[in-house]
N, C-alpha and C positions, 0 to 999 in steps of 0.2 A: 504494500500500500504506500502509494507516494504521501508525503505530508507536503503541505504547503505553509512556510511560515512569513508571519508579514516583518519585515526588517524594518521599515519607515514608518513611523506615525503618517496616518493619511492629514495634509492641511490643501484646502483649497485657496485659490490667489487666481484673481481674472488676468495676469500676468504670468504665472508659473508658480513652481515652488523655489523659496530662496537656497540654491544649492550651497550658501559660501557657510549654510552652520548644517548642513544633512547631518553629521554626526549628531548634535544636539536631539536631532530625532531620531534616531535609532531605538528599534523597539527595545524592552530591558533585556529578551532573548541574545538578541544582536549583542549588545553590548555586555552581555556576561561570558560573550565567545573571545579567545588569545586573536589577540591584532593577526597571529598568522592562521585562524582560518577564516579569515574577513577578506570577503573581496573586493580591493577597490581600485576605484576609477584612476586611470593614469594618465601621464601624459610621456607617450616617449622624445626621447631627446628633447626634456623640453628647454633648451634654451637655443635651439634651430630657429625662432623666432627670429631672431637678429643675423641671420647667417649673414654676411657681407664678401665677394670678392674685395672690396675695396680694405677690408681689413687684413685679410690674406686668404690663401690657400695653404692646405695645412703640406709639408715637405712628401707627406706618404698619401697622397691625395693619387688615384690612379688617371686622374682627366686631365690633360695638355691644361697648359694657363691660359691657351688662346681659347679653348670652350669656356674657361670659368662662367661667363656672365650664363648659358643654360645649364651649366653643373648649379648653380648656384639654387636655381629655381628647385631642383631636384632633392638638393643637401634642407631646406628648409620643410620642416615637419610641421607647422603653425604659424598663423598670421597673430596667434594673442601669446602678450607677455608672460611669463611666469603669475604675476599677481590675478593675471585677468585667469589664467588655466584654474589656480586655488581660487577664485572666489565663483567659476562654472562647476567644482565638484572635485578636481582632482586632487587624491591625496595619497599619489604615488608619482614622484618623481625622478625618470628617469635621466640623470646628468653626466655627460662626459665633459673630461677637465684635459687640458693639454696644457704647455707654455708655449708661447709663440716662438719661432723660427728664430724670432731676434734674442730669444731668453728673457724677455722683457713683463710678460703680462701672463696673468694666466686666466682660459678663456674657453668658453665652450666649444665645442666642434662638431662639425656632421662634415668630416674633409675638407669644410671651408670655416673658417677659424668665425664667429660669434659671440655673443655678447661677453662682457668681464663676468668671472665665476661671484666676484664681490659683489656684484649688483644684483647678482640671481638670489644670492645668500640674504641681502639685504631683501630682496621680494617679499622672500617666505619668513623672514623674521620677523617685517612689516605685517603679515597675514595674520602670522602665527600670535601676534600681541595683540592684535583687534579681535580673534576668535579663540576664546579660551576653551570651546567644549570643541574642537579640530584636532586632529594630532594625524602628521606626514610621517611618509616613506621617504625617504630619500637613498638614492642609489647610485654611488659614485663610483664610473666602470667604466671601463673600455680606456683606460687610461694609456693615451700615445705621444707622440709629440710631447719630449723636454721631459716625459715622467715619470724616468727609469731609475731616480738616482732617491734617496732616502731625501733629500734635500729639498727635490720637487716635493714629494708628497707632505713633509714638512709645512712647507709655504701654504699647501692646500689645508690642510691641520688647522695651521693658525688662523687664515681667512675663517672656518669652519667656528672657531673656537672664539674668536673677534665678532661675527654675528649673531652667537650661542654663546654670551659669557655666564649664564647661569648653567652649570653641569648637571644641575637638575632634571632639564630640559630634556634630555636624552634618555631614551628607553635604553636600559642593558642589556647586553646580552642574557643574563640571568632571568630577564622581565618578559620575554618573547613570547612567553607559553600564559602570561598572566591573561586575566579578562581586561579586556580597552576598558569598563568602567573605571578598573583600579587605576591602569595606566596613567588615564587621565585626573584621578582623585590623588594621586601622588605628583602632578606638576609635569606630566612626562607630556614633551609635547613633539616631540623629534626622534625617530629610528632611523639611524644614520646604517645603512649596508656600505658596505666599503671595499672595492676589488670587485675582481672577477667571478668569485668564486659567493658572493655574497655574502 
């Protein structure tokens, strides 16, 4: 016998339903389940928003520079910012971090180098301190370009830790199996995955 459980309080709105607090509504079922077997909505690569040739092409990019301007169209996975994805629903973020060619900046990529990771970090910090009943995935992977050395992933650490100065904020590895209600009744508002391996 299949069972059918309702996850969302039902609210009606001649506009829609405000997706930027959906956890808020989450039935108590939902929310007595561990953040890992909750399904939820994502956004991949999402900082492809900003891809730019004008910012660069990443060195291991497989397309001549002379296509960039249609590789570019291709490299880009969303026309909304990080903020505008978290307050449409997403609360799985898929992020890849590189440094630029010059060693200079470090910055999202889909093989054409996009937005600063510090501003992405600022997004979801901004989000994440207007919506207290919210709590992200974040998935920092595929790491290429400049990020091979203890030193790159260091700089990425700090930015991370710069945007998230309360440690609180972070779900443990320990806490993975807890229920999201506790998650979020103990201040956890960030699961940071990290590598390839998760």
């Amino acid at each position: 016998m299949a069972m059918n459980y309702t996850l969302l309080a039902t609210e009606s709105s001649s506009s829609g339903p405000d997706l930027s607090t959906w956890m808020s509504r989450l039935s108590p079922l939902a929310k007595s389940l561990p953040l890992s077997r909750l399904t939820l909505p994502g956004s991949h690569n999402c900082g492809s928003y900003s891809v730019s040739t004008s910012i660069g092409i990443g060195p291991f990019s497989p397309v001549p520079r002379v296509l960039g301007p249609f590789f570019e169209r291709w490299s880009r996975c969303h026309s909304a910012d990080v903020s505008r994805q978290l307050e449409a629903g997403a609360r799985y973020l898929d992020l890849r971090a590189c440094i630029t060619h010059d060693g200079d900046e470090l910055r999202t990529e889909h093989a054409v180098y996009g937005e600063l990771i510090s501003f992405i970090l600022l997004q979801l910090s901004t989000f994440l301190a207007s919506h207290p009943t919210e709590l992200v995935v974040l998935y920092l992977h595929k790491f290429r370009c400049g990020m091979s050395t203890p030193s790159s992933h260091g700089r990425l650490v700090s930015l991370l830790s710069s945007a998230f100065p309360d440690p609180g904020a972070f779900v443990g590895d320990e806490e993975l199996a807890d229920p999201l209600e506790d998650l979020l009744g103990r201040g956890r508002r960030l699961a940071v995955l990290y590598g390839d391996e998760g």
